[in-house]
N, C-alpha and C positions, 0 to 999 in steps of 0.2 A: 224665352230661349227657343228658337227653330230644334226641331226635331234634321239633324244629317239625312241624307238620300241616298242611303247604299246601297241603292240599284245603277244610278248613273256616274260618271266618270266627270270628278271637278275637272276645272281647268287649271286649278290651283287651291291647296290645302296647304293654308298657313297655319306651322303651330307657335304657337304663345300670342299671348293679346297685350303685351305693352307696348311703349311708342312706336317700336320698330314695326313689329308686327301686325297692329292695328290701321300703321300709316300703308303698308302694303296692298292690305285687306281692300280699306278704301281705295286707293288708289287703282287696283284691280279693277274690283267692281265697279267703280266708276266708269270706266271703259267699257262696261259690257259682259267683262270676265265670270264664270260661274265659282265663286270662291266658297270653301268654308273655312270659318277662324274657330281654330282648337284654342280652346285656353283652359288653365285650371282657376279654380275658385277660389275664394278666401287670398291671393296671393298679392301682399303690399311690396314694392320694393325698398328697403332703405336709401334715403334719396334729400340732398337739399333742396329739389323742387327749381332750382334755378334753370328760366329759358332764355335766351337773348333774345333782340327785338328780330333776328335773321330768322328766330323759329316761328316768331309770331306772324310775321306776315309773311314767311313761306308754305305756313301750314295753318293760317286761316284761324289760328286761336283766338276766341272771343274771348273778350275783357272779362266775363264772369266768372271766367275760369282763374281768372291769377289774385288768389288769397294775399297777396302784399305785391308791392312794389316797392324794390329797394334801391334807392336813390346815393347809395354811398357802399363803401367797403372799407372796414376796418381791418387793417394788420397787424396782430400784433406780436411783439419778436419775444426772446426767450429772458432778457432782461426786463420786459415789458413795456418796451419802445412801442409807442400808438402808431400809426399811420392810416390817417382818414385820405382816402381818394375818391371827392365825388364823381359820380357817371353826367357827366356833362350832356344836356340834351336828349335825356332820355331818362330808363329805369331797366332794370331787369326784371322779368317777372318771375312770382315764386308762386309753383303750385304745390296741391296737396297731391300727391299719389292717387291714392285712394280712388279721388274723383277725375284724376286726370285720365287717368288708365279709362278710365270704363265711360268717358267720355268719348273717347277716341275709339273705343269698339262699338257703342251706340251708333256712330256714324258711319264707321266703317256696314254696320248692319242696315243703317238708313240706305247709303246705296246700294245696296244688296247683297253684300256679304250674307252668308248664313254662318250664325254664331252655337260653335256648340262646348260646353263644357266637359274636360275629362282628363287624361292624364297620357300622354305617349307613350309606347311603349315600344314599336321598331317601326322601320320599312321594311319593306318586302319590295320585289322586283316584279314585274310581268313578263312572259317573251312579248307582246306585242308594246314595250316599253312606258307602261302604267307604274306607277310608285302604288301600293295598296299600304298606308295608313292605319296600323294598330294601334289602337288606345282602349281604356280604361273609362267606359263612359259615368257619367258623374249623376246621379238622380238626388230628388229633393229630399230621401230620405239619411240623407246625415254623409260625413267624410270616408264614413270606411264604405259606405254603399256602391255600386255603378255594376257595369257588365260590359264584357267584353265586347269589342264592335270593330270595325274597319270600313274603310271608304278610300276609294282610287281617285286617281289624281292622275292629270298628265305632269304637272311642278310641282315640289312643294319646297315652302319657303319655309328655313328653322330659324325662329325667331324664337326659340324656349330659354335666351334666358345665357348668363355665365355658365362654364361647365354642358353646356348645350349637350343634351343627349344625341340630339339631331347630327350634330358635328361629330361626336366622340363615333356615334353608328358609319355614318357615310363619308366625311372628309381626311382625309390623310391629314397627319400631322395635328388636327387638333388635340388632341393629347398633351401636347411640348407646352402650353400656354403657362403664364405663372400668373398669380393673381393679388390683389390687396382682398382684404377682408375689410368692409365697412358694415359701422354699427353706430346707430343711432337714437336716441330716447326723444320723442314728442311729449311734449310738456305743455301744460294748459301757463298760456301768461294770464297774471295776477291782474284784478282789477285794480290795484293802487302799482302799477312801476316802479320800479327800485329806480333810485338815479343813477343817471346815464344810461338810461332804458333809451332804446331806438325802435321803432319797428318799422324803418324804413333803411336799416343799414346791415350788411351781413358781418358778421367778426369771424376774422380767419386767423388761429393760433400756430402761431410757428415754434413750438417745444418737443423737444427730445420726450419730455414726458408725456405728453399728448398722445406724440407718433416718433417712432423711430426715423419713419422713412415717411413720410404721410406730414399730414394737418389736423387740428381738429378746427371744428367750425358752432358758428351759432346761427339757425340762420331763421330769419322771419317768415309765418304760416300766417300771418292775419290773426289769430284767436289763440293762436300756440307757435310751438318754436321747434325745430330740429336741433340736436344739440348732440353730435356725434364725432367720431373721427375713426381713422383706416390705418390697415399697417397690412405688411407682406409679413413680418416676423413672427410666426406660428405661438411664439412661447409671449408674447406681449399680452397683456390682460386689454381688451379695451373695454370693458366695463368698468375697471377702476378707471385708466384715461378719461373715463367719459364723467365719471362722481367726480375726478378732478378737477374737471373742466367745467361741471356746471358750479363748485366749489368757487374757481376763480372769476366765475362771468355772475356771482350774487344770485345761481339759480337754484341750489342746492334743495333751496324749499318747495320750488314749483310743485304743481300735480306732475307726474307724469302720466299719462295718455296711455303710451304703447314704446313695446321699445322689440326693435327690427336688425336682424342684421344678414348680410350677402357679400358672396365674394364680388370683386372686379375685375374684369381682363386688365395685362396691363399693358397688353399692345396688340393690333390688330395682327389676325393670324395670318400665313404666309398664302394661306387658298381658303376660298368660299365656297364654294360648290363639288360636286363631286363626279364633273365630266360626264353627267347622266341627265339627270332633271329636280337633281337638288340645289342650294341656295341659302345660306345663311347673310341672317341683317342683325344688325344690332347688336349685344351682348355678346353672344351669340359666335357672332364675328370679330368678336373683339373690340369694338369701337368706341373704347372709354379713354377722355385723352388724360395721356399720362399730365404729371403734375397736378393738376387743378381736376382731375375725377369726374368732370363733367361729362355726360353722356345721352342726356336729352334729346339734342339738335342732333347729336351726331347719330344717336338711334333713329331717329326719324326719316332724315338725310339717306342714310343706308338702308333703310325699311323702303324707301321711295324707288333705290337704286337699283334695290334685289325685285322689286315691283316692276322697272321697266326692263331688267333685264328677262325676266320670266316674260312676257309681254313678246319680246323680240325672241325667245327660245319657242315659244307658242304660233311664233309667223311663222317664221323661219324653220322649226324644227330641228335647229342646228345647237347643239347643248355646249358650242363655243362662245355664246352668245352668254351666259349663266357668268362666266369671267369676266364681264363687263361691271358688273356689280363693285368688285373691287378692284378694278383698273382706275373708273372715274373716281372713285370713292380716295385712293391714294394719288388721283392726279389733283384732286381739292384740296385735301387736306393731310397727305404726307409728311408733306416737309413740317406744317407746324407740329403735329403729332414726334418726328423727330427730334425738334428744338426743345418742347413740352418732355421730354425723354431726358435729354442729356440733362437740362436745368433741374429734374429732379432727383438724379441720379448724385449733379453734384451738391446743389444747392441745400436738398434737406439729409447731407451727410451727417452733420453732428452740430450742434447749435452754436459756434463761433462762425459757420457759415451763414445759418438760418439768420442770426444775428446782421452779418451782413447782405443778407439777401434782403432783407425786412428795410435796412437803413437805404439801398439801392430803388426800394419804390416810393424813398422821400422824392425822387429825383421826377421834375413835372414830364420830361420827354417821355420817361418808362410807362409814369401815369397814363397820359396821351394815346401811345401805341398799346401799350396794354389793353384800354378799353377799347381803342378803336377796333383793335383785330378781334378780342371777344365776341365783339357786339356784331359785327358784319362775320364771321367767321372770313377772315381772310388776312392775311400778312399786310401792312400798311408800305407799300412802297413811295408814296407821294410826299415823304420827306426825306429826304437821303441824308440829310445833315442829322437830322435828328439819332437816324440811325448811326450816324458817324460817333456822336457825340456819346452815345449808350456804347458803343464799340469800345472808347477807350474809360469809361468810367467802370464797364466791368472789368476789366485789366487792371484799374487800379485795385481793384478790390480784390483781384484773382492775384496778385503779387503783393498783397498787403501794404500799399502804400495808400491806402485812404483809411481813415481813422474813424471808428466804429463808435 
């Protein structure tokens, strides 16, 4: 771990070291930028690990990194209707946390990031418009150890995370955000498979008991399993959800590993930055899409975003440039983040919908578009019929005229 240089002024101090802000880091310093990345220690996120092939080869992920490859997705409803949908012409890849995280700061650090561990604690201003960087530095001798330190900055980018200190200190409005809570148990799989073992297929539960408002999920690590699920309802147990559900999926015996749990934004906040020389990516920023909780790409994507807009606040000197970050960010992926919004809002209301929502991805067009827009992150416009035909099959289903 680099020793920080609190005699010279970074060009940019990112704090936290997950996707968002490791993809920053890099992305900076590649360019020539003098970066330091704050990160704390010890810090897993609860996570299905799941990337689309748009993360992979937008951000250069090598094959050694994805512990499965899941070739199919199971749904299933609250009567226990199955629904297999293979991913046609491809896979999804699933990583571990763990090693994904501190892959992406090793690299971040290969182009010359300096990596240092500790804890945030505020900003400070300068008159001549410096950010000075409190934190909590972190030494080898155990969790409660470290000392006080700081380090200036001309940008710094808050990538710390849901609940982002960085956000609640410098951005207006972050405070209003509402979040899901997810929580999930890593489980060692058994050398003999139970039948109907997969480890090439994710299972997505759609029950009232699972999640009020949420899913629970099963999902493939190569050697072990993620096996969690989410809810906004403060008074919902999901530790029992979760015995539930390893109950229902024949896992109740596994090892368990570890078991993790973290709030989630549930929708991107209304401003990123703080009209000065700050900048939030990721988490952080809210960038978890609603419905399906997914947060990987989209962390990454806005780690890149808050990357070039600090870049252009750095030429320029103009901290209008910092709102760039989430202008392109919602001119990408807005509108799906909307539609992913209302479908959860209505869809996982109570389980005669979940029911019919689950019976709706029998249907091969939903399949189709479904994975197609996952996988490329973008809305499929190139079949209009198809969408015509989803048009009125949800209608039947929203006026109960399709038979469950």
């Amino acid at each position: 771990m680099s020793t920080p240089d609190t005699a010279k002024a970074y060009d940019v101090v990112v704090i936290g070291g997950g996707p968002a802000g490791a993809t920053a880091a890099h992305d900076l310093a590649s360019q020539g930028r003098s970066v330091l990345l704050l990160d704390r220690a010890g810090r897993i996120k609860p996570c299905g690990g799941a990337i689309p092939p748009r993360a992979i080869k937008d951000f250069q992920i090598p094959d050694h990194l994805l512990v499965a490859k899941a070739r199919s997705a199971r749904m299933i409803s609250p009567a226990d209707r199955k629904v297999d949908i293979p991913i046609e012409n491809g896979f999804v890849g699933m990583v571990d946390r763990e090693h994904f995280d501190e892959w992406l700061r090793q690299r971040a650090a290969g182009s010359g990031a300096v990596r240092a561990t500790g804890t945030f604690e505020k900003i400070e201003h300068t008159d001549d418009g410096l950010a000075v960087v409190h934190f909590r530095a972190r030494t080898d001798d155990g969790p409660a150890s470290g000392h006080a330190a700081t380090v200036r900055a001309r940008c710094v980018i808050g990538a710390d995370g849901a609940r982002s200190a960085v956000a609640q200190q410098c951005v207006p409005g972050s405070h209003d955000t509402e979040y899901v809570f997810a929580y999930h148990e890593i489980v060692r799989a058994p050398a003999v498979k139970p039948a109907g073992y997969d480890d090439t297929r994710c299972d997505v539960y759609y029950r009232g008991e699972l999640s009020p408002d949420f899913y629970g999920w099963v999902f493939p690590h190569g050697d072990t399993l993620s096996i969690g699920t989410g809810s906004a309802d403060k008074g919902f147990s999901l530790r029992t959800a979760t015995a539930t559900l390893r109950q229902a999926a024949g896992m109740a015996h596994f090892e368990t590993v570890r078991r993790e749990g973290a709030p989630l934004p549930m929708k991107p906040l209304k401003r990123w930055d703080d009209g000065r020389n700050v900048v939030l990516a990721g988490d952080a920023a809210g960038v978890v899409a609603p419905s399906s909780g997914e947060g990987i790409y989209y962390a990454m994507y806005g780690g890149r975003l808050a990357a070039d807009a600090a870049q252009e606040f750095l030429r320029t000197g103009q901290a209008a440039a910092l709102a760039g970050a989430r202008k392109r960010f919602m001119k990408a992926h807005g509108r799906v983040f909307w539609v992913l919004g209302i479908m959860q809002r209505f869809w996982y209301r109570n389980d005669k919908r979940r029911e019919s929502f689950v019976k709706i991805c029998m249907d091969k067009d939903v399949q189709q578009l479904t994975f197609e827009s996952y996988m490329n992150k973008e809305l499929v416009r190139k079949k209009p019929m198809a969408h015509v035909r989803i048009f009125f099959k949800d209608m039947a289903h929203l006026l109960g005229l399709a038979r469950v």
